[in-house]
Every structure is written in C-alpha cells, then in structure tokens.
N, C-alpha and C positions, 0 to 999 in steps of 0.2 A: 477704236471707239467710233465707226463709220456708222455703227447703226444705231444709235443713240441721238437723243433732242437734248439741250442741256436747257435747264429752265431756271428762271433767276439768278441774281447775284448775291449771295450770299455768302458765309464764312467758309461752310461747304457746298461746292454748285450739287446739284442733282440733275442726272442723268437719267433717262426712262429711254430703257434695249427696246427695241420697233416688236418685240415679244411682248414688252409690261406694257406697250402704250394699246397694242390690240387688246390686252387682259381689261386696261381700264375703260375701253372703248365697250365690254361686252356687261359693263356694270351702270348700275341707273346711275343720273345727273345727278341725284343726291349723293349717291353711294362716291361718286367721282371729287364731288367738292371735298363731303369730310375726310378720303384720303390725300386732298393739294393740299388741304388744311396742316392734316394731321402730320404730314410727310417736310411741311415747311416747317411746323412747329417743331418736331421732335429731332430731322437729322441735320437740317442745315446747320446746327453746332454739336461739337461732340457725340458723331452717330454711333461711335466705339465705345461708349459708357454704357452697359448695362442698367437699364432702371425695371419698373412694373412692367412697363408695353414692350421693351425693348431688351433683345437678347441673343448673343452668341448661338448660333444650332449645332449640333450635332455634324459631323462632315458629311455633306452630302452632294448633288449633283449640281443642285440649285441655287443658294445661296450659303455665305457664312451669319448673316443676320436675319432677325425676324423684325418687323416690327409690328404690333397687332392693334387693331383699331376695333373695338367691337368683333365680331366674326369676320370680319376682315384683315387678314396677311397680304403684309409688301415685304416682299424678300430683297435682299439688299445684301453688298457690297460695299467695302470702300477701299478708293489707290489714295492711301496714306500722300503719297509722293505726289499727287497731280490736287490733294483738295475735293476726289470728287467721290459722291456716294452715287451707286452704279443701281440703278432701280432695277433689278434682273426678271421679276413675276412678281402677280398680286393674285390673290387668290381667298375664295372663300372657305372656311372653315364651317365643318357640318359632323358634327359629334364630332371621334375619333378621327375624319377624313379630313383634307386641303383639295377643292376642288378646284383647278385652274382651266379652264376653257372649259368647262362643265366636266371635267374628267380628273379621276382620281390620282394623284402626285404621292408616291410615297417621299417622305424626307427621312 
C-alpha cells in the first residue's frame, strides 16, 4: 500500500491509490467535497453491505465495489483484514459510459 494517503480515523480508514487522488484532482471543488462527503458517510462503516448507492460489480479490472453519488463512481476495494477500504478510481458516468481521466473504462 506504498502509494496510497490514508485519510481519517474511522471504523474503516480510507485509502485513495495516487490513481484515484489524480481522478479527484481532475474534478471541480464542489464535485471533490460531495465525494469526502459521501465516501465518509457511506464506507467508513460497513462498506461490504450493499444498499441504493452501493454495490458488489461484476469481476472486473478495477474494482470489486461501486459506490455512486450522483453521476459520479468511486470504485473501491476493501482488506477485510487490515480495516481498510482501498479507494482504487473515481469516475464519471455519462449514459451507458464510466469516464475516468476523460476516457472510456469498460467494467
């Protein structure tokens, strides 16, 4: 986990990969808060619960979790064993597409 910032102390920390921090780096100061917001609120407990916003994907490259905020996806991870949810991509959703660094992701 060398290239990961862990942020707060919470039930579970959150990690953002030096990949999700450039994603959130290329999204406006609003778009940035309501995913600290959202991302404290929803994974720092029980980020393994499926609820409305939150949900198991499909196996893919990227992550095994979605969480969705508006048109906005934070892909996510969690090590059961260490407490931590592994912030891996965030990315915009635009109809059918997941745009991550302006470029099309399939999941």
């Amino acid at each position: 986990m060398s290239d990961v910032k862990e942020w707060g102390n919470l039930r579970y920390q959150i990690a953002f990969s030096t990949n999700s921090l450039a994603h959130l780096r290329m999204l406006t100061v609003r778009q940035q808060r309501i995913i600290m917001a959202a991302v404290t609120e929803q994974l720092a407990y029980e980020p393994n619960v499926p609820t409305r916003n939150r949900k198991q994907m499909r196996p893919n490259l990227l992550a095994v979790w979605e969480l969705r905020i508006d048109n906005i996806r934070v892909y996510y991870d969690i090590e059961e064993d260490e407490d931590v949810v592994d912030i891996r991509a965030i990315g915009i959703k635009e109809g059918n597409q997941v745009l991550i660094e302006g470029k099309v992701v399939e999941l």
